[in-house]
C-alpha positions as CSV (number, residue, x, y, z in Angstrom):
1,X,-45.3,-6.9,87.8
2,X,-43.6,-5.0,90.5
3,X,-41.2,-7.8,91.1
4,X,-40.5,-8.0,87.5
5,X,-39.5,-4.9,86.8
6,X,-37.3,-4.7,90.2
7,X,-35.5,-8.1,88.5
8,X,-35.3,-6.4,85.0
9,X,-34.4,-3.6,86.7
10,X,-37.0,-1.3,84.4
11,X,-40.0,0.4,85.6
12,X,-43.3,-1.0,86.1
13,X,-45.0,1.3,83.1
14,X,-42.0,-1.0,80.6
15,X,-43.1,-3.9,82.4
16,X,-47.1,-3.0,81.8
17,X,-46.1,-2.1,78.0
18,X,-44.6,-5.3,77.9
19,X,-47.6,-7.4,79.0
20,X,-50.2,-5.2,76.8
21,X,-48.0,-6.3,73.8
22,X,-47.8,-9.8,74.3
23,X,-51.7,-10.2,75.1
24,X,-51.9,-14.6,75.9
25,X,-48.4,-15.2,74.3
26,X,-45.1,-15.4,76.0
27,X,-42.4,-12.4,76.1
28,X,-39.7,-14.0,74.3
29,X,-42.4,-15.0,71.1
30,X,-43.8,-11.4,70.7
31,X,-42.7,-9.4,67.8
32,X,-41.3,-5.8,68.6
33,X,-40.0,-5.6,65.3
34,X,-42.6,-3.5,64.0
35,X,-41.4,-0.4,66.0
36,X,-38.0,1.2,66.3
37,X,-36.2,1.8,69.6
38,X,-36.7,4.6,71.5
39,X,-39.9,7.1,71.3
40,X,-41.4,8.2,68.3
41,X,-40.3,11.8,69.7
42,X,-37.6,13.1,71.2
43,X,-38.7,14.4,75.0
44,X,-36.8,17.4,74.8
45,X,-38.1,18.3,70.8
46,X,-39.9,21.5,70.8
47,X,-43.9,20.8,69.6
48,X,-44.9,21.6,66.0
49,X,-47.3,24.6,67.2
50,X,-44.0,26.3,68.8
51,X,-42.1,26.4,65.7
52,X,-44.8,27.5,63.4
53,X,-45.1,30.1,66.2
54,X,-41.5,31.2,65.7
55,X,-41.7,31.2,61.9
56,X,-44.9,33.5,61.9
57,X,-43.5,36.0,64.5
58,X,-40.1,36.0,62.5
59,X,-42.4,36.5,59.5
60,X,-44.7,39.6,61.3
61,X,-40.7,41.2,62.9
62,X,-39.3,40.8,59.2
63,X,-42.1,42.7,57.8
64,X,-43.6,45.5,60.6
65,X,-40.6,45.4,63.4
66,X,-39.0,49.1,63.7
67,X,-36.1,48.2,64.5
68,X,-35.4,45.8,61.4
69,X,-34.3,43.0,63.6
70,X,-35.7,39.1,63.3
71,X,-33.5,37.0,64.3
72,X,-32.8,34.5,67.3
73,X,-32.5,37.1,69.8
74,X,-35.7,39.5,68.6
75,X,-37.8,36.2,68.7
76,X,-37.0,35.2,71.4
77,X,-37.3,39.1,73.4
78,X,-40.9,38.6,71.7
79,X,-42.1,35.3,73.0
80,X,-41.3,36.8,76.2
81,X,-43.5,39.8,75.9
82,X,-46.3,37.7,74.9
83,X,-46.4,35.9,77.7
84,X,-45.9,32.4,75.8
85,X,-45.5,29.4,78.3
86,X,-42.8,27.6,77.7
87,X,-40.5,30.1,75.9
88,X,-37.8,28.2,74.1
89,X,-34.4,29.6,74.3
90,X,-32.6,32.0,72.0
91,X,-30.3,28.5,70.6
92,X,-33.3,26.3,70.2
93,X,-35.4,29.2,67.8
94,X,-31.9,29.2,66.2
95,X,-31.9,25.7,65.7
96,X,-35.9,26.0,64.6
97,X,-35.4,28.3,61.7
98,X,-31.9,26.4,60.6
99,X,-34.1,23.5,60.7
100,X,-37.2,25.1,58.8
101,X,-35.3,26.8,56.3
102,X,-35.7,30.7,57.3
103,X,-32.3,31.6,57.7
104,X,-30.7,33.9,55.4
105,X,-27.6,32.1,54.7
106,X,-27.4,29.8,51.6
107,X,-27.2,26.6,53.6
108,X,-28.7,22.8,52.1
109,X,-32.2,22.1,53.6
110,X,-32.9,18.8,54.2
111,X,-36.7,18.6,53.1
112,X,-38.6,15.3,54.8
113,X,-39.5,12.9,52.2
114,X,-42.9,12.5,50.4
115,X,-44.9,9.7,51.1
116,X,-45.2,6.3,49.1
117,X,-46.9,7.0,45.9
118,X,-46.7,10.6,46.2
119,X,-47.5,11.3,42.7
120,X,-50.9,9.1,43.2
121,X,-53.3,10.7,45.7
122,X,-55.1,7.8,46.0
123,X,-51.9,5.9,47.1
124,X,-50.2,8.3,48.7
125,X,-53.1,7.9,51.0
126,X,-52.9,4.6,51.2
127,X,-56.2,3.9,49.7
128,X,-54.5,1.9,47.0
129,X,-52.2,-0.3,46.4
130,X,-49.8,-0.2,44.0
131,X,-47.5,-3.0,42.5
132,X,-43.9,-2.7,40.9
133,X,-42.5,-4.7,38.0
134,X,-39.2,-4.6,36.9
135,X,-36.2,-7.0,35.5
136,X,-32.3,-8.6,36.7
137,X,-31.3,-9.1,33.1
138,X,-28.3,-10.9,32.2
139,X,-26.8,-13.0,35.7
140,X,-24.9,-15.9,34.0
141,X,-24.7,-19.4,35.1
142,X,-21.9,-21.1,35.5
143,X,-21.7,-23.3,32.3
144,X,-25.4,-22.1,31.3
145,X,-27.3,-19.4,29.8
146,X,-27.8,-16.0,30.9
147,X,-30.8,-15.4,32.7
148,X,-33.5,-13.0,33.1
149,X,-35.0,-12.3,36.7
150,X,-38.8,-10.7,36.6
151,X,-39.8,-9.3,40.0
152,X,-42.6,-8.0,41.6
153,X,-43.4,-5.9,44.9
154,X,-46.2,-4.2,46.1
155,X,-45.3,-0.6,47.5
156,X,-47.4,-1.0,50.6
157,X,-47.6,-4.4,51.8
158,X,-43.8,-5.3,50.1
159,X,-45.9,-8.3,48.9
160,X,-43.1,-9.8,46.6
161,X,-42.3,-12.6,43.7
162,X,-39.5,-13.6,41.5
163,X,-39.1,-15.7,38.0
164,X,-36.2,-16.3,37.1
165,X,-36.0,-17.1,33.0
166,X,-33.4,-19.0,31.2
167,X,-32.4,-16.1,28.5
168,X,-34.3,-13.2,27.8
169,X,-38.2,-13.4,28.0
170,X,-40.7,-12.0,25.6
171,X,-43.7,-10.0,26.7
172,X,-46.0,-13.0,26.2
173,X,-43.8,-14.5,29.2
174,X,-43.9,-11.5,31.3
175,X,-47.7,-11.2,30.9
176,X,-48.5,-15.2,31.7
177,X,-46.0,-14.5,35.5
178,X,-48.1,-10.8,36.1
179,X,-51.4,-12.9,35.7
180,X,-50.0,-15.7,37.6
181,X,-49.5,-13.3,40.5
182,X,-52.7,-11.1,40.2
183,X,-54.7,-14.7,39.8
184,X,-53.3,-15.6,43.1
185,X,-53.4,-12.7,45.9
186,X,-55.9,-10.5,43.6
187,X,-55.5,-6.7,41.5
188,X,-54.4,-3.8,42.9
189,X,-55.2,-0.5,41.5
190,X,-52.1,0.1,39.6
191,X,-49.5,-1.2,38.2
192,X,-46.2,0.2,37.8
193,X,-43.3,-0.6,34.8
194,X,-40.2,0.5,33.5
195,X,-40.2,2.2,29.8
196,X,-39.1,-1.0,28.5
197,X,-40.5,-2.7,25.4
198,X,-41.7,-5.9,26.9
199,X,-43.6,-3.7,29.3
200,X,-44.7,-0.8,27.1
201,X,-44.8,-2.0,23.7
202,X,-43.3,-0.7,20.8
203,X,-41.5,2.2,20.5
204,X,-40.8,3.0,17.2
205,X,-44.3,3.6,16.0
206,X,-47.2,6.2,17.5
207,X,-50.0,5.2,19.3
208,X,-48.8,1.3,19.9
209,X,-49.1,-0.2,23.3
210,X,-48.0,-3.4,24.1
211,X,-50.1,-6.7,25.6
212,X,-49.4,-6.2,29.1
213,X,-51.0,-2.5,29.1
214,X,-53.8,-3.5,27.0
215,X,-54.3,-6.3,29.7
216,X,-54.2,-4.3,32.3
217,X,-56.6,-1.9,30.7
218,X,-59.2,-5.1,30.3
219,X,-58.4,-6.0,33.9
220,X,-59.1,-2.4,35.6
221,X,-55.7,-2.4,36.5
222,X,-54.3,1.5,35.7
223,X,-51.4,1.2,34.2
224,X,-48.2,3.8,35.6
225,X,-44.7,4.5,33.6
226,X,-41.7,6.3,35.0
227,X,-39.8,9.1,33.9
228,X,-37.2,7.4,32.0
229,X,-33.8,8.1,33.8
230,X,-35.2,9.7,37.1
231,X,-34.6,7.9,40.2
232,X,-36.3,7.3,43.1
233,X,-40.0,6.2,41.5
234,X,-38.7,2.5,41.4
235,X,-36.8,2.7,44.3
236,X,-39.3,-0.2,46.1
237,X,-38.2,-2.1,43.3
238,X,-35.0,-1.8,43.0
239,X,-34.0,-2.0,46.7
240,X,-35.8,-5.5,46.4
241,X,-33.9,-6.5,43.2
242,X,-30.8,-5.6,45.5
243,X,-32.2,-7.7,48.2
244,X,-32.8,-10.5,45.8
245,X,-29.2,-10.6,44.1
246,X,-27.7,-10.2,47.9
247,X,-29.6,-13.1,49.7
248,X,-29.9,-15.7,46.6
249,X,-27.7,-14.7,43.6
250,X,-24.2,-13.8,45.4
251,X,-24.9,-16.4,48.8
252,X,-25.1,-19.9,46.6
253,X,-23.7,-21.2,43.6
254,X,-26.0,-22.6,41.5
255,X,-25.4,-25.7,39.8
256,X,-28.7,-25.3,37.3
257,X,-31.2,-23.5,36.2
258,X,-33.4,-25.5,38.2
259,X,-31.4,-25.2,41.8
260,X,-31.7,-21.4,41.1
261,X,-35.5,-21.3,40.6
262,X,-35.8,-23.8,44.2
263,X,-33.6,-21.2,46.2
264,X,-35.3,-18.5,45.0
265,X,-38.9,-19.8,45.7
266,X,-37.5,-20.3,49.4
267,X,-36.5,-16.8,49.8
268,X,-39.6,-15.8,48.5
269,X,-42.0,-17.9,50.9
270,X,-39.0,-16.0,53.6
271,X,-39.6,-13.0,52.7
272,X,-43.4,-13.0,52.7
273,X,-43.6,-14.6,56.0
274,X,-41.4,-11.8,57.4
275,X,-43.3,-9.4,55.7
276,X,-46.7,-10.9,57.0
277,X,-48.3,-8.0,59.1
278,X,-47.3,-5.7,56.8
279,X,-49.2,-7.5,54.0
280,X,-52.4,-7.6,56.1
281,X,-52.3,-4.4,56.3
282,X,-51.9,-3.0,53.4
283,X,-54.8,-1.8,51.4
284,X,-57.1,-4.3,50.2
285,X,-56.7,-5.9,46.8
286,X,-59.3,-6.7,43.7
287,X,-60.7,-10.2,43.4
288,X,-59.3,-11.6,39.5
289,X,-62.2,-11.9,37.5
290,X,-62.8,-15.7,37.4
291,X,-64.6,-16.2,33.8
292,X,-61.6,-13.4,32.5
293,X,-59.5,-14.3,29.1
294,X,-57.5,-11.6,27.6
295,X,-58.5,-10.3,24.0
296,X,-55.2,-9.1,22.5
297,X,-57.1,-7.0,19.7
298,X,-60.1,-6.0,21.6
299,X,-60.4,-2.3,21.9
300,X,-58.9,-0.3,24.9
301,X,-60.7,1.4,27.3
302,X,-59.9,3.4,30.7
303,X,-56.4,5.2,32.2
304,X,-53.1,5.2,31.4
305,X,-50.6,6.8,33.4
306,X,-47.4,8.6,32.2
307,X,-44.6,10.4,34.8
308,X,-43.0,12.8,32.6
309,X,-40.2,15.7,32.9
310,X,-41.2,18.4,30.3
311,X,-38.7,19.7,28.0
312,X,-37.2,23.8,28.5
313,X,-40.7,24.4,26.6
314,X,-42.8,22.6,28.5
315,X,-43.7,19.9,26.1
316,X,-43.6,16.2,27.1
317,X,-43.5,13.3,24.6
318,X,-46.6,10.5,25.1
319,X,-47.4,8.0,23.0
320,X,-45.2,8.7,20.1
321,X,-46.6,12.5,19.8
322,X,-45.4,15.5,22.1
323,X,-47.9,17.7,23.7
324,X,-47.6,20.7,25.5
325,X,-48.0,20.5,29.2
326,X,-47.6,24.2,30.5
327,X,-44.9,26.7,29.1
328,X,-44.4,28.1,32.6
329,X,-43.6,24.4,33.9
330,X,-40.3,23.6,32.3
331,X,-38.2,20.9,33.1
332,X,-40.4,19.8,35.6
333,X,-42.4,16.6,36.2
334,X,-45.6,16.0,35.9
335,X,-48.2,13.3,35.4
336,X,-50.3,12.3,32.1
337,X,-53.5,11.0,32.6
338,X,-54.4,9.4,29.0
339,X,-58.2,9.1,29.7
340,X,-58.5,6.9,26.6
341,X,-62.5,7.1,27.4
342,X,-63.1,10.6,27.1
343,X,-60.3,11.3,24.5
344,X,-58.2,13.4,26.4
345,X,-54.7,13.6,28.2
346,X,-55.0,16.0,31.4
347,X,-51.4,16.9,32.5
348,X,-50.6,17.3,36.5
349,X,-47.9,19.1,38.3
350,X,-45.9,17.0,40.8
351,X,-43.2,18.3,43.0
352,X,-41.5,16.7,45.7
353,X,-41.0,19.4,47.7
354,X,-44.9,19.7,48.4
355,X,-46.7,16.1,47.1
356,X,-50.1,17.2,48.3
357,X,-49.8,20.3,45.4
358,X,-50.7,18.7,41.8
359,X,-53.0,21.2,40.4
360,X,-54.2,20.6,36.7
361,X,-51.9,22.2,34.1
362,X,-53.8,21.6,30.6
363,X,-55.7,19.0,28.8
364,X,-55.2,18.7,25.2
365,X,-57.6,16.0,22.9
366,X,-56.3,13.1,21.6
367,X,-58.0,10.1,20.5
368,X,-56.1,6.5,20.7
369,X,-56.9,4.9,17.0
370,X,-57.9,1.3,18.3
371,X,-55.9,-0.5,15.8
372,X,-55.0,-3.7,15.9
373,X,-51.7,-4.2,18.3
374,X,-48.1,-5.3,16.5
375,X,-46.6,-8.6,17.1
């Protein structure tokens, strides 16, 4: 090992990391790709317990300091009469509370992002998995009809799929290429969609949901809709729809429908492959019921999920009927729980800026009629 590093002209720890990653295979066919370059922390970045030291004795100076001062300089002067080993200088506690937000100037803080699935604890955890469903409408062939794209991607293991559809595909459709997918690598927790009619059902009428919820339901599958206009909650999705039209749509021209459907099976089967230790280790999926057949007009039973922004009055619009969610929450997001067994809706707060905090606003009583669904 010695030798090798002298020839590489690294030290021997790299040349020890080296051999513990590649265990019985060779160098060149071990994958490093799971890990970016360079250390997961900076050498010289001040530890976490320093600057929420700083940010409490700014907070005691601000508060009980004679002399009014709490700044840099006062910090730092106070560190030092503590006795606090090391004692970071009076630019890096600058940089600290510029960084942490606690200066008094109006500048931009650049909050860290949540998690995956923030707005689900369970997910955001990563006990769950969640996938995402969404559509390419309207890529024209040359000579042929305009075609539909259904994908699919699972938030944690970026377990993907793709169908494309020669026009535009009915809910029937969508359901029979959801099932296809759940039948083959199993169900995850939830599901995510779009407020689109061929994923929600109708929305001219109160109280309708469409096939795909109501085989979710049947499934155990929870079912999870986005705020309508908001970004970010189908960002998984939509980067993949990007990556899709990038590496199969805009790369080939397609002489038939049929030529598309081949390419875009291959860049599937790619991107799985690639994607391969991810996938196995993502959390763990629901075996598909093997004796299962979905009853369209059977009643419903279990969650439904709803991300919703309320209104200046705090009222958000579910299922065709608008419900007050908390008149001190206004224009905010939260989540709607339609608990369709114990005839209730329970109404979360969700805020980016802190993920973990999603105490319960109200809970109002509402009972889902059970009638037969609209074709």
């Amino acid at each position: 090992m010695r030798s090798v590093a002298r020839d590489s002209h690294v030290s021997l720890n790299t040349v020890q990391y080296w051999v513990r990653r590649a265990g019985t295979k060779r160098l060149d066919r071990v994958d490093f790709s799971d890990h970016r370059p360079g250390p997961r922390m900076g050498a010289n970045r001040t530890s976490q317990q320093t600057e929420d030291l700083v940010l409490e004795i700014r907070r005691e100076l601000k508060e009980n300091s004679p002399l009014g001062e709490f700044g840099a300089t006062a910090i730092h002067r106070e560190l030092v009469a503590s006795q606090q080993n090391p004692v970071p200088s009076v630019r890096t506690i600058g940089r600290i509370l510029e960084r942490r937000g606690a200066l008094d100037g109006k500048y931009r803080i650049r909050r860290p992002a949540p998690p995956l699935g923030w707005y689900l604890p369970d997910v955001a955890d990563g006990q769950a998995e969640l996938d995402s469903f969404d559509f390419i409408e309207d890529l024209l062939l040359e000579g042929g009809p305009l075609c539909d794209i259904l994908t699919a991607i699972s938030l944690h293991g970026a377990l993907a799929s793709a169908w494309p559809f020669p026009g535009t595909p009915r809910a029937s459709w969508t359901l029979e290429r959801i099932l296809q997918r759940w039948t083959q690598i199993g169900l995850p927790t939830y599901a995510q969609f779009d407020n689109h009619t061929r994923f929600q059902g109708p929305h001219q009428y109160p109280d309708a949901i469409g096939r795909i919820i109501r085989a979710c339901l049947q499934l155990g599958v929870i079912p999870v809709f986005v705020p309508p206009g908001e970004t970010g909650f189908q960002a998984s999705i939509e980067s993949f729809n990007g990556r899709w039209q990038q590496s199969v749509w805009k790369r080939f021209h397609f002489e038939s429908f049929e030529s598309l459907v081949c390419q875009s099976r291959q860049f599937i089967t790619a991107h799985r492959k690639k994607n391969s230790r991810r996938i196995s280790q993502a959390p763990d999926r629901h075996p598909f019921p093997e004796t299962w057949q979905f009853r369209l007009r059977a009643p419903v039973s279990g969650r439904i999920v709803y991300l919703r922004r309320t209104n200046e009055h705090g009222y958000v619009k579910v299922l065709g009927h608008t419900f007050l969610a908390d008149t001190t929450w206004p224009h905010r997001l939260v989540r709607c729980e339609v608990l369709l067994d114990r005839d209730c809706i329970q109404f979360f707060a969700l805020r980016r800026r802190q993920p973990s905090f999603q105490p319960l606003l109200n809970h109002v009583a509402y009972h889902f009629p059970n009638k037969p669904p609209s074709r």
